[in-house]
mmCIF file of the C-alpha atoms, coordinates in Angstrom:
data_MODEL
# 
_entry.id   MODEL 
# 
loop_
_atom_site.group_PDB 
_atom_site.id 
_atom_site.type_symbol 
_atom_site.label_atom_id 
_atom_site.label_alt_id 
_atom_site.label_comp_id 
_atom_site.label_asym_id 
_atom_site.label_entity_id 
_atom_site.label_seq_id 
_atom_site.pdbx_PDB_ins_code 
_atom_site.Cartn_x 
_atom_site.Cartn_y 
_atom_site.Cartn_z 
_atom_site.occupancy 
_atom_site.B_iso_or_equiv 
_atom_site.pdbx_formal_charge 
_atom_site.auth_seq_id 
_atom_site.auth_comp_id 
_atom_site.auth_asym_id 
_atom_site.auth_atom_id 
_atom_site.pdbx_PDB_model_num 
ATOM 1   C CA . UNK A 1 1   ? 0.000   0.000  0.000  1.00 0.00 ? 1   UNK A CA 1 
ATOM 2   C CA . UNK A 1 2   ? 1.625   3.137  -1.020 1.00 0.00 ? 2   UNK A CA 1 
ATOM 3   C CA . UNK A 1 3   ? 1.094   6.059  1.669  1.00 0.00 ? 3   UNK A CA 1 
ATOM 4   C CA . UNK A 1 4   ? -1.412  5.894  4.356  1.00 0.00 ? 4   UNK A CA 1 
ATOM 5   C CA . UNK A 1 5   ? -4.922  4.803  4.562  1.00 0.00 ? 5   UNK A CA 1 
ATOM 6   C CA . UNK A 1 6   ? -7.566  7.654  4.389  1.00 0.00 ? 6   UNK A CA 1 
ATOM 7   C CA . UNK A 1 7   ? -9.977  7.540  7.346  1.00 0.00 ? 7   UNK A CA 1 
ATOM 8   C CA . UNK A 1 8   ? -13.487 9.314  6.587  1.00 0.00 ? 8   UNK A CA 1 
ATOM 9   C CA . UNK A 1 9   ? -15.460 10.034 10.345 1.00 0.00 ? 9   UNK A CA 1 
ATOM 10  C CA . UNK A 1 10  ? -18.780 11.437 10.696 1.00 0.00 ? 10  UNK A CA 1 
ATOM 11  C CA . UNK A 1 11  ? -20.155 12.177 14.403 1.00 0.00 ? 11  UNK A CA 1 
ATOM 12  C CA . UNK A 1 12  ? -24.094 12.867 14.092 1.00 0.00 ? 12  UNK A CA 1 
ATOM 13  C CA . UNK A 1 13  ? -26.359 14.438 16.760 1.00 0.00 ? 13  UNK A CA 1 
ATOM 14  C CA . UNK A 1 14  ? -29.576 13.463 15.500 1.00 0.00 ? 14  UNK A CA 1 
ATOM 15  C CA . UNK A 1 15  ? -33.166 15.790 15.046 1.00 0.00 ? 15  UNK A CA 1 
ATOM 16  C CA . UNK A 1 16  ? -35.337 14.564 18.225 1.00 0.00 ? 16  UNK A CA 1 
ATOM 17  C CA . UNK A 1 17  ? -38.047 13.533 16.740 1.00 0.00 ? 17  UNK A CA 1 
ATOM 18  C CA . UNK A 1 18  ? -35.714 11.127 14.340 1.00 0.00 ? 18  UNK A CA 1 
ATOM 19  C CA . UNK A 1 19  ? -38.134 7.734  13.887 1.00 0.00 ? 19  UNK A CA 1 
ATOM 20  C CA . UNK A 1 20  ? -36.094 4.252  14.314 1.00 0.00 ? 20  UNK A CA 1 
ATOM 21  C CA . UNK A 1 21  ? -36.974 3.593  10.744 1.00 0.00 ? 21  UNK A CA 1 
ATOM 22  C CA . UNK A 1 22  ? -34.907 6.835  9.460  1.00 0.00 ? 22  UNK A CA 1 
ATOM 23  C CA . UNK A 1 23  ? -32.130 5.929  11.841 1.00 0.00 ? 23  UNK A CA 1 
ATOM 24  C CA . UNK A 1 24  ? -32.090 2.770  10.443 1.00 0.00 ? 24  UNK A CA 1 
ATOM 25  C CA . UNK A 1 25  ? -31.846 4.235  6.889  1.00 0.00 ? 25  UNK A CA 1 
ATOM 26  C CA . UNK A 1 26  ? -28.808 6.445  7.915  1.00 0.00 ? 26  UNK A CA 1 
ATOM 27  C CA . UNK A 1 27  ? -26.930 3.819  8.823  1.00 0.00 ? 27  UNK A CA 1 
ATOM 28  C CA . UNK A 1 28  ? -27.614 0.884  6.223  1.00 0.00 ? 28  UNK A CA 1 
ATOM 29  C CA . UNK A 1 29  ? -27.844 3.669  3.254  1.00 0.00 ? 29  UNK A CA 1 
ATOM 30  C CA . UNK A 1 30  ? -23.712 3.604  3.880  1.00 0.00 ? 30  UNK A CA 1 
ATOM 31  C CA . UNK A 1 31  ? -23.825 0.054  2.386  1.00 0.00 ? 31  UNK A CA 1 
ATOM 32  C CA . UNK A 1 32  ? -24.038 1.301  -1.047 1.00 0.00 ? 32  UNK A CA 1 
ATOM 33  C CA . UNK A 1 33  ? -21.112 2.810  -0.850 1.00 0.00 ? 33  UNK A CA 1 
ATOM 34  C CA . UNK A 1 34  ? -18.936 -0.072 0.364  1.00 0.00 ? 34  UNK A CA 1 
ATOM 35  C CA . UNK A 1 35  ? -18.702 -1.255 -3.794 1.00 0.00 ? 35  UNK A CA 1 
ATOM 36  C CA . UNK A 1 36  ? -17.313 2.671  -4.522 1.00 0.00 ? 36  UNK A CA 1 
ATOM 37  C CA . UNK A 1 37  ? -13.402 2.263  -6.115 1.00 0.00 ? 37  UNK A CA 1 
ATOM 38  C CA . UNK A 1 38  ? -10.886 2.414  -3.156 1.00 0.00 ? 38  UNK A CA 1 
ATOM 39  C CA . UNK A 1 39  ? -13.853 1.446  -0.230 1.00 0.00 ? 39  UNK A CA 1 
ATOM 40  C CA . UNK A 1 40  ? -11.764 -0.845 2.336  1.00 0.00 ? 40  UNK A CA 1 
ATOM 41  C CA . UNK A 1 41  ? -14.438 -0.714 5.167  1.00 0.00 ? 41  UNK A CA 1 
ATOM 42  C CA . UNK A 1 42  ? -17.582 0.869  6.408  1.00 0.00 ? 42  UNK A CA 1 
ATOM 43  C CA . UNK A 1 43  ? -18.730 0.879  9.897  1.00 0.00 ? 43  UNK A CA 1 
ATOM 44  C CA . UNK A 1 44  ? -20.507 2.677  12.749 1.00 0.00 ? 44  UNK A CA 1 
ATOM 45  C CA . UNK A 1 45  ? -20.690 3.071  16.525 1.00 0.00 ? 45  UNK A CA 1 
ATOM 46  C CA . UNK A 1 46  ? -23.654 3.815  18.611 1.00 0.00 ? 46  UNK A CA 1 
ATOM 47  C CA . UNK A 1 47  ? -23.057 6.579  21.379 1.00 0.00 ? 47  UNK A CA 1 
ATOM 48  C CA . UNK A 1 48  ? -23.884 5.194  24.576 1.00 0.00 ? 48  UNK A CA 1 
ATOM 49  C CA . UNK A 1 49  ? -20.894 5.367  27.275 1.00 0.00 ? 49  UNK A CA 1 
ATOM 50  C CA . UNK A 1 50  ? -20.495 8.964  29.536 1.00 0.00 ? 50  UNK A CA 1 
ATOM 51  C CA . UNK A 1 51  ? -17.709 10.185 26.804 1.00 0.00 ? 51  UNK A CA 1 
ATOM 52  C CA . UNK A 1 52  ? -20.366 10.466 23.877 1.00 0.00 ? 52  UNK A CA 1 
ATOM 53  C CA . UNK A 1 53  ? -20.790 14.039 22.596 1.00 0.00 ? 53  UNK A CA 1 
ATOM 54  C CA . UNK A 1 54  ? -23.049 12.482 19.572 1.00 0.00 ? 54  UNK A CA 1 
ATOM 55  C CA . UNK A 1 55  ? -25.495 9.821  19.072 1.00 0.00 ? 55  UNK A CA 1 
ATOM 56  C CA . UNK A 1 56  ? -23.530 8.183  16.074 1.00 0.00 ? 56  UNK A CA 1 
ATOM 57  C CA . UNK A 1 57  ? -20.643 7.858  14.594 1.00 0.00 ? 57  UNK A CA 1 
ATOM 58  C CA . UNK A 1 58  ? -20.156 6.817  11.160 1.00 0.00 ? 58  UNK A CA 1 
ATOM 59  C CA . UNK A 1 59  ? -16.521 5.905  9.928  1.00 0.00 ? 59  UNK A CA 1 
ATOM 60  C CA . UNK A 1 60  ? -15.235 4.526  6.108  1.00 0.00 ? 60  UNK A CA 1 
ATOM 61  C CA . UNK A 1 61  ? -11.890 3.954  5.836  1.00 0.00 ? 61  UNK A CA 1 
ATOM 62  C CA . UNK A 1 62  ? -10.679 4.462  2.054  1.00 0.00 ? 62  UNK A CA 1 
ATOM 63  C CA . UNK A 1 63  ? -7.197  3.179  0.151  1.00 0.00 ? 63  UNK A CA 1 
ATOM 64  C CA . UNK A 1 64  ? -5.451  6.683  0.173  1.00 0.00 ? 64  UNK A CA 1 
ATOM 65  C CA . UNK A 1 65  ? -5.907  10.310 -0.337 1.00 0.00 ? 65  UNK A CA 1 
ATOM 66  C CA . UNK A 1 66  ? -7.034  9.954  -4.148 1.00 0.00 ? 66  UNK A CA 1 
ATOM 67  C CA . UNK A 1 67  ? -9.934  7.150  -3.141 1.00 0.00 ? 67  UNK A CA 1 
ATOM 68  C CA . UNK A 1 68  ? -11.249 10.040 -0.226 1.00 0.00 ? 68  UNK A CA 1 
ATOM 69  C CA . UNK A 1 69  ? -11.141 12.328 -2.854 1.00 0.00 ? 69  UNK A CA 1 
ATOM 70  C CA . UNK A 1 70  ? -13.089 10.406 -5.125 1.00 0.00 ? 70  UNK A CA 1 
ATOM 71  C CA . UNK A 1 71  ? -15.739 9.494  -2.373 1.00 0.00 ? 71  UNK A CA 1 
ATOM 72  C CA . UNK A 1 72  ? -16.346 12.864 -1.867 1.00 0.00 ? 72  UNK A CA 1 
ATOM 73  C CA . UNK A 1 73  ? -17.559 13.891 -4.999 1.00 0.00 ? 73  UNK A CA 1 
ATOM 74  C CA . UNK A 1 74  ? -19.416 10.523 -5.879 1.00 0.00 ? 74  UNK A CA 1 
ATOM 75  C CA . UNK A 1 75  ? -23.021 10.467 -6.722 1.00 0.00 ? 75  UNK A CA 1 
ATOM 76  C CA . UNK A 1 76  ? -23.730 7.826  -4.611 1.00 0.00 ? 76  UNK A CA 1 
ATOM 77  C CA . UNK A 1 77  ? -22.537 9.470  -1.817 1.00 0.00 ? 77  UNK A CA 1 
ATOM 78  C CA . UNK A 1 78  ? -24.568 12.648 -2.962 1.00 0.00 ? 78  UNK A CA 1 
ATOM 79  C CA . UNK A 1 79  ? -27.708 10.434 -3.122 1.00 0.00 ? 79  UNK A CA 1 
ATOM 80  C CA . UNK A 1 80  ? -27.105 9.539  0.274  1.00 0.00 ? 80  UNK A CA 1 
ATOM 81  C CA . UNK A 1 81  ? -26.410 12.633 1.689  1.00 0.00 ? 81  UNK A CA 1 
ATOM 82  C CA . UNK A 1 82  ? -29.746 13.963 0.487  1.00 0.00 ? 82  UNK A CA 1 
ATOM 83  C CA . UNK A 1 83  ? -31.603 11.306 1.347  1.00 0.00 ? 83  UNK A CA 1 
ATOM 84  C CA . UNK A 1 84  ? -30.726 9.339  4.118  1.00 0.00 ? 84  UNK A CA 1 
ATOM 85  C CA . UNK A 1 85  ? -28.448 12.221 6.152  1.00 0.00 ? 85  UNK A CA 1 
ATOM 86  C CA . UNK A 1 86  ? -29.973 15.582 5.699  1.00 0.00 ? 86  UNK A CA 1 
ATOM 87  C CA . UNK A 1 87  ? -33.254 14.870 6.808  1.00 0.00 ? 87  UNK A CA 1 
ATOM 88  C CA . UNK A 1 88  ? -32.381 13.336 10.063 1.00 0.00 ? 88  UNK A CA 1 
ATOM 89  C CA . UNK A 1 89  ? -29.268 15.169 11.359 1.00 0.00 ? 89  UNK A CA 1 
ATOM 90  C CA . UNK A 1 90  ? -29.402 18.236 13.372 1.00 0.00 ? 90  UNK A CA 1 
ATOM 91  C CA . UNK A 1 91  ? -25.716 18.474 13.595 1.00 0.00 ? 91  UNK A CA 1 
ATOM 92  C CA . UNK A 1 92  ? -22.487 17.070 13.086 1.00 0.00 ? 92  UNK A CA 1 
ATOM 93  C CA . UNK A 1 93  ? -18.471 16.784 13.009 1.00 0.00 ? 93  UNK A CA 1 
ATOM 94  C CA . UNK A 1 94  ? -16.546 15.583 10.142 1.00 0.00 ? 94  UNK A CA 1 
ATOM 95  C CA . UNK A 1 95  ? -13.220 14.837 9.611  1.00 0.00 ? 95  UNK A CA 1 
ATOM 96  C CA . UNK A 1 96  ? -10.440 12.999 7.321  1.00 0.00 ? 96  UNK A CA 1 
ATOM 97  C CA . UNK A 1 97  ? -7.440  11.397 8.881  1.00 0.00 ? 97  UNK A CA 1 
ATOM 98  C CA . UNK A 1 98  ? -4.306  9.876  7.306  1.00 0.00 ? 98  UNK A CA 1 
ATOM 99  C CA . UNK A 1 99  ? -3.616  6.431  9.490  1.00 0.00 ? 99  UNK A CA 1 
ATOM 100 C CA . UNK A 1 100 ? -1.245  3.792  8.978  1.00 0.00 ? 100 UNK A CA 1 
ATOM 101 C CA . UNK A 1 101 ? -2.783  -0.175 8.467  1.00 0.00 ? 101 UNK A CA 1 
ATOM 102 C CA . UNK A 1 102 ? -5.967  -1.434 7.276  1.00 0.00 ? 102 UNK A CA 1 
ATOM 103 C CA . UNK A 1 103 ? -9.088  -1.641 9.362  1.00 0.00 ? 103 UNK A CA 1 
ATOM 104 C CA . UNK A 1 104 ? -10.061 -4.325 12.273 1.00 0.00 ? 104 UNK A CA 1 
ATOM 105 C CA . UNK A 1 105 ? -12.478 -6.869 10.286 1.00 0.00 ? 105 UNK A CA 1 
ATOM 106 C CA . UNK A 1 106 ? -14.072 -7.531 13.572 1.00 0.00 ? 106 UNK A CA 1 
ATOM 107 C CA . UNK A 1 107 ? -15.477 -5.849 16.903 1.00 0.00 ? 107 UNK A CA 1 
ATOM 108 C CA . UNK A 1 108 ? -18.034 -5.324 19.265 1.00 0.00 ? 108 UNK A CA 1 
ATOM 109 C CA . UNK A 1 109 ? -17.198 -1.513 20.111 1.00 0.00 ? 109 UNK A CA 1 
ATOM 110 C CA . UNK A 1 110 ? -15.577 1.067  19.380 1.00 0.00 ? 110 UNK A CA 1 
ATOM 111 C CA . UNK A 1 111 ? -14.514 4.711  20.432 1.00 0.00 ? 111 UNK A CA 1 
ATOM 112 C CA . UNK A 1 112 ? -14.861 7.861  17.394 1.00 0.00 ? 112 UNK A CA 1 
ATOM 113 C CA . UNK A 1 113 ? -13.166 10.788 18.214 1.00 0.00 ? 113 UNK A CA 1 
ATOM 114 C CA . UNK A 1 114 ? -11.449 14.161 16.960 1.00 0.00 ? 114 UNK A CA 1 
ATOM 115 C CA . UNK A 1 115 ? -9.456  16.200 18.784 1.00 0.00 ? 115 UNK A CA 1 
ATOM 116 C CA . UNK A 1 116 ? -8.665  20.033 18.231 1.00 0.00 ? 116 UNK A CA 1 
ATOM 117 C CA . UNK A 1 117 ? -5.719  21.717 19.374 1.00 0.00 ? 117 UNK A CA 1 
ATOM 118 C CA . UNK A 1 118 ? -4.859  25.511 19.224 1.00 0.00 ? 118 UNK A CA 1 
ATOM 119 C CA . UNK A 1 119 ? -2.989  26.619 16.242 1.00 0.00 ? 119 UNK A CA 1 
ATOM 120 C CA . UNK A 1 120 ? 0.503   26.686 17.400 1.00 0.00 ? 120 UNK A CA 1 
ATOM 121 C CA . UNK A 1 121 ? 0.487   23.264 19.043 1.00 0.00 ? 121 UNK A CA 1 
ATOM 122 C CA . UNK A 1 122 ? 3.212   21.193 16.678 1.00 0.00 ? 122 UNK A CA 1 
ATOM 123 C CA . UNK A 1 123 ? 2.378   17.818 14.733 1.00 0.00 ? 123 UNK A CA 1 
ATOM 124 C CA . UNK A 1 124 ? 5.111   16.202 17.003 1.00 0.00 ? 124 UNK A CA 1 
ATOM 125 C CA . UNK A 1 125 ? 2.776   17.274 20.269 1.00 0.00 ? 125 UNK A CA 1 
ATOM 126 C CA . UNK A 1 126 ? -0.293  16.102 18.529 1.00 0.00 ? 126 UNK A CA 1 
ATOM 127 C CA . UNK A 1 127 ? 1.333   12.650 17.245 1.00 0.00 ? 127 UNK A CA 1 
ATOM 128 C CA . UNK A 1 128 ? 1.931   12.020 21.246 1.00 0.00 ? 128 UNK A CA 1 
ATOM 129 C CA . UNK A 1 129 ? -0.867  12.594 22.135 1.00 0.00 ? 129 UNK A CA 1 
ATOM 130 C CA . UNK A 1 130 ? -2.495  10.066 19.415 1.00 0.00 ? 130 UNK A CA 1 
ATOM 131 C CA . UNK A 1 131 ? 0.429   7.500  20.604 1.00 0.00 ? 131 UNK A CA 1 
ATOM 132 C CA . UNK A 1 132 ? -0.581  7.488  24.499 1.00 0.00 ? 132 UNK A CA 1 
ATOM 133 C CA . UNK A 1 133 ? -4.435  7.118  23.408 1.00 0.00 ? 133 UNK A CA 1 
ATOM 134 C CA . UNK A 1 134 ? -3.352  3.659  21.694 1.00 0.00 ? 134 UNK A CA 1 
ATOM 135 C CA . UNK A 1 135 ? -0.814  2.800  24.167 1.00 0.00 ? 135 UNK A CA 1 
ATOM 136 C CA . UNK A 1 136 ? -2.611  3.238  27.311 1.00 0.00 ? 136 UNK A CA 1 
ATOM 137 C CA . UNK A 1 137 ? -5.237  0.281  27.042 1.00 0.00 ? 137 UNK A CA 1 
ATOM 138 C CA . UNK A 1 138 ? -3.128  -2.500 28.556 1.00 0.00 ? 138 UNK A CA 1 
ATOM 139 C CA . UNK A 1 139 ? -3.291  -5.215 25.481 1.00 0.00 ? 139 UNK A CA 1 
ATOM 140 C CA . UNK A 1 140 ? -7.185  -4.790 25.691 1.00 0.00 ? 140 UNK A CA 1 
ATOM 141 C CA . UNK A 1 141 ? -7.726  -3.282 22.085 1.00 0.00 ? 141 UNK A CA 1 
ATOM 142 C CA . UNK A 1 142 ? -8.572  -5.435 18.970 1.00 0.00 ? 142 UNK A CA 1 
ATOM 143 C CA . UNK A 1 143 ? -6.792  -2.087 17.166 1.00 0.00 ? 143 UNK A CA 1 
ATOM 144 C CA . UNK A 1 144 ? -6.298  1.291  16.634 1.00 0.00 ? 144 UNK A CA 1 
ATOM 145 C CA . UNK A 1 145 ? -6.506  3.835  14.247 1.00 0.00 ? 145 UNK A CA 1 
ATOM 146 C CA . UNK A 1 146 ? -5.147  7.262  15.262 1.00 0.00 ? 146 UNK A CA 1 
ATOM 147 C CA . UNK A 1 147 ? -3.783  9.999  13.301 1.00 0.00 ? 147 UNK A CA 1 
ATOM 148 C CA . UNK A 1 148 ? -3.535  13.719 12.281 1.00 0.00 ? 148 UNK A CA 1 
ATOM 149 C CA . UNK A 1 149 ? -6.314  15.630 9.569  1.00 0.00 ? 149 UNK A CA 1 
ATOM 150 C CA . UNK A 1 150 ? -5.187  15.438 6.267  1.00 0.00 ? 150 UNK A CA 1 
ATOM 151 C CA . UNK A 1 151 ? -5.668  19.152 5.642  1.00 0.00 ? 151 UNK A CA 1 
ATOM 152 C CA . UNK A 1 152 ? -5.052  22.049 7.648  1.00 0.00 ? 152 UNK A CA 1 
ATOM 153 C CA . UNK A 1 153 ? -8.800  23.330 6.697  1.00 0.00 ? 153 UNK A CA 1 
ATOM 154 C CA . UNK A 1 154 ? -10.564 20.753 9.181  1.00 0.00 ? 154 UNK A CA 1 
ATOM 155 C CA . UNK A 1 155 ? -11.723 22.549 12.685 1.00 0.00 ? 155 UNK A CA 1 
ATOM 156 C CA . UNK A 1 156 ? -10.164 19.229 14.053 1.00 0.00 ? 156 UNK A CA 1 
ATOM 157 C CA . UNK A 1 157 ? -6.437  18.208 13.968 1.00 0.00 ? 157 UNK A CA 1 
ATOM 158 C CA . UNK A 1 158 ? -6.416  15.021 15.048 1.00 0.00 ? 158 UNK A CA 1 
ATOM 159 C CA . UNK A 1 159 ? -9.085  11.675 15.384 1.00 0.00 ? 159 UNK A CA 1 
ATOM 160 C CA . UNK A 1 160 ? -9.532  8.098  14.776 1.00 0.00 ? 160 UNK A CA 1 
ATOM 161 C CA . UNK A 1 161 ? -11.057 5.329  15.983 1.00 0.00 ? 161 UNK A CA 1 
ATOM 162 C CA . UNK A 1 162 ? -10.356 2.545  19.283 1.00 0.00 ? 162 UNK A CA 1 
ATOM 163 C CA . UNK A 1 163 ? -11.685 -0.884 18.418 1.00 0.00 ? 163 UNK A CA 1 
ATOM 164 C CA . UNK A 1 164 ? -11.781 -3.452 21.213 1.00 0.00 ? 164 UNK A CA 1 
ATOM 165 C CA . UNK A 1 165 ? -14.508 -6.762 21.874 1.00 0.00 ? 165 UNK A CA 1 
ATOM 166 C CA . UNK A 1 166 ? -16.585 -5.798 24.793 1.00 0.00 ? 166 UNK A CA 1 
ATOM 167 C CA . UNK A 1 167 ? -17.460 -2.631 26.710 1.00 0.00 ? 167 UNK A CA 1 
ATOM 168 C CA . UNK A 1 168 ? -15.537 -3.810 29.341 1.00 0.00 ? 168 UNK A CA 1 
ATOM 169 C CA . UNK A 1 169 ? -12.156 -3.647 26.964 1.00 0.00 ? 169 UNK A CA 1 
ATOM 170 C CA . UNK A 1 170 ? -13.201 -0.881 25.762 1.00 0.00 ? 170 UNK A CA 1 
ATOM 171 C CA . UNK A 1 171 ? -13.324 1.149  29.649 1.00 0.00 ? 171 UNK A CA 1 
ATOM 172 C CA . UNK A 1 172 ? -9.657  0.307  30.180 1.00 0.00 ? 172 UNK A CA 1 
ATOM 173 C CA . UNK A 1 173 ? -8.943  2.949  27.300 1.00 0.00 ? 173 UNK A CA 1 
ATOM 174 C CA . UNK A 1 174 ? -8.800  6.456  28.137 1.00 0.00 ? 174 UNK A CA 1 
ATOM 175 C CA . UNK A 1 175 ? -7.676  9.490  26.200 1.00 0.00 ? 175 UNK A CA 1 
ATOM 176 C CA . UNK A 1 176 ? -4.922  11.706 27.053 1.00 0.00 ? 176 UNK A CA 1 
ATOM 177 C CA . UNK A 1 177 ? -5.359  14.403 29.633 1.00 0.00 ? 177 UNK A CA 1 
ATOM 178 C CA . UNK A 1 178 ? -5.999  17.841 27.406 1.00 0.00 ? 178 UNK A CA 1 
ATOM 179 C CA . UNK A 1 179 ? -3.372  19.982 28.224 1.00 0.00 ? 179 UNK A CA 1 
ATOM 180 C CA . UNK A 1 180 ? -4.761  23.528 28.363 1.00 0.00 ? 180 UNK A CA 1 
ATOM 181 C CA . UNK A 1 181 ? -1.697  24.495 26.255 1.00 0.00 ? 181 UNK A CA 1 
ATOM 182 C CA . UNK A 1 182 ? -1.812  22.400 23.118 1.00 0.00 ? 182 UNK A CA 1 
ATOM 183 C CA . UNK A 1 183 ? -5.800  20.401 23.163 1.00 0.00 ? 183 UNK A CA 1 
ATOM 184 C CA . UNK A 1 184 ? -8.711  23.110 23.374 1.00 0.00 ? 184 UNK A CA 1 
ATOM 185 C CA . UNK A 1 185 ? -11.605 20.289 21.930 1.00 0.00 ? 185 UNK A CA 1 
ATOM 186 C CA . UNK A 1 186 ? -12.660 16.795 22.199 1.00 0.00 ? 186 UNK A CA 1 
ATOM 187 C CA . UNK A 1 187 ? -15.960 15.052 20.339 1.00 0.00 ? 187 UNK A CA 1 
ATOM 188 C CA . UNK A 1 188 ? -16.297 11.952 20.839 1.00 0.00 ? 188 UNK A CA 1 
ATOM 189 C CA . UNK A 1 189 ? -18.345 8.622  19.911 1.00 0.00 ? 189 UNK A CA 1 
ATOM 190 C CA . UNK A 1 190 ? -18.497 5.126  22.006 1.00 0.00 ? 190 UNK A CA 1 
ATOM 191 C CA . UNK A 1 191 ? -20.036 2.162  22.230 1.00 0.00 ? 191 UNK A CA 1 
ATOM 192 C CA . UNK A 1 192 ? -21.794 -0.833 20.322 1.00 0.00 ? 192 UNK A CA 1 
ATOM 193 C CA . UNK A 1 193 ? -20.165 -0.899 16.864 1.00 0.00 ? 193 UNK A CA 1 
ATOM 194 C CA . UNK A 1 194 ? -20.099 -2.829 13.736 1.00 0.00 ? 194 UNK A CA 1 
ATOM 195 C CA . UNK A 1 195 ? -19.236 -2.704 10.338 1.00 0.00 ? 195 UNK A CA 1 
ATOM 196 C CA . UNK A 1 196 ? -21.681 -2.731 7.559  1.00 0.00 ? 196 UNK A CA 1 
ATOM 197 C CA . UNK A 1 197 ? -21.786 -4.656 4.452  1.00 0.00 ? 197 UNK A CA 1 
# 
């Protein structure tokens, strides 16, 4: 694989009066995207541990930079958006990260988050940060993928996603302490996850 994998997150906050049948749409309409040139993996996590800012998060990891680029602008993902996203989605954080390795096949939850830091905080700071997140979890974690935004444009610097088997795996992890220098943000995702095919 040439370069690193492209990591597309989406954390929703859903409209209130959101039926289960239009959640269900939001999340299953990603399927038709997972046969899109350069797809790897499609997946999403239900917010339901004390950390969750959002209800959902919604994650597709693509080949490289070129494959994001080209999900982007795809009609299928157009038709989605309009159809399946809009109308049920009050609000919601969206990001791009560059991470190394190829997405766990298998898990039972996850953790989807993005972290901002002020302007003048250095990539090197950031990177730590992103290294004692996967680190700190004791062998517990089915895998990890952390890493920086892959443009400068994005509100947040830094995100990924923590994949471990059971809730219980999933506790031991905790993110770094935001240093009140450097990290001025945190949104964040957990719970039941799965990919979708």
């Amino acid at each position: 694989m040439a370069g690193p994998t492209a990591l597309h997150l989406l954390l929703v906050h859903l409209r209130p009066a959101v039926a289960a049948g239009q959640r269900d749409a939001l999340v299953e309409g990603l399927t038709a995207l997972q046969s899109l040139k350069g797809v790897l993996h499609i997946g999403h996590v239900e917010g339901t541990e004390s950390v969750s800012t959002h209800d959902l998060g919604l994650f597709v990891y693509l080949r490289d930079a070129a494959a994001l680029e080209r999900f982007g602008t795809h009609p299928l993902l157009m038709k989605y958006l309009q159809q399946s996203f809009l109308p049920v989605v009050e609000d919601f954080v969206s990001m791009d990260v560059a991470v190394e390795g190829e997405p766990v096949e298998r898990y039972g939850v996850a953790l989807c988050f993005c972290l901002d830091f002020r302007p003048d905080t250095y990539d090197w700071q950031v990177r730590s940060a992103l290294e004692q997140l996967a680190g700190n979890t004791y062998g517990r974690l089915l895998g990890a993928s952390v890493g920086v935004a892959l443009n400068q444009r994005q509100p947040f610097r830094a995100g990924g996603l923590v994949f471990a088997a059971s809730p219980s795996d999933l506790s031991a992890v905790r993110l770094p302490p935001l240093n009140a220098n450097a990290a001025s943000g945190l949104v964040a995702v957990a719970g039941p996850a799965s990919p979708l095919s």
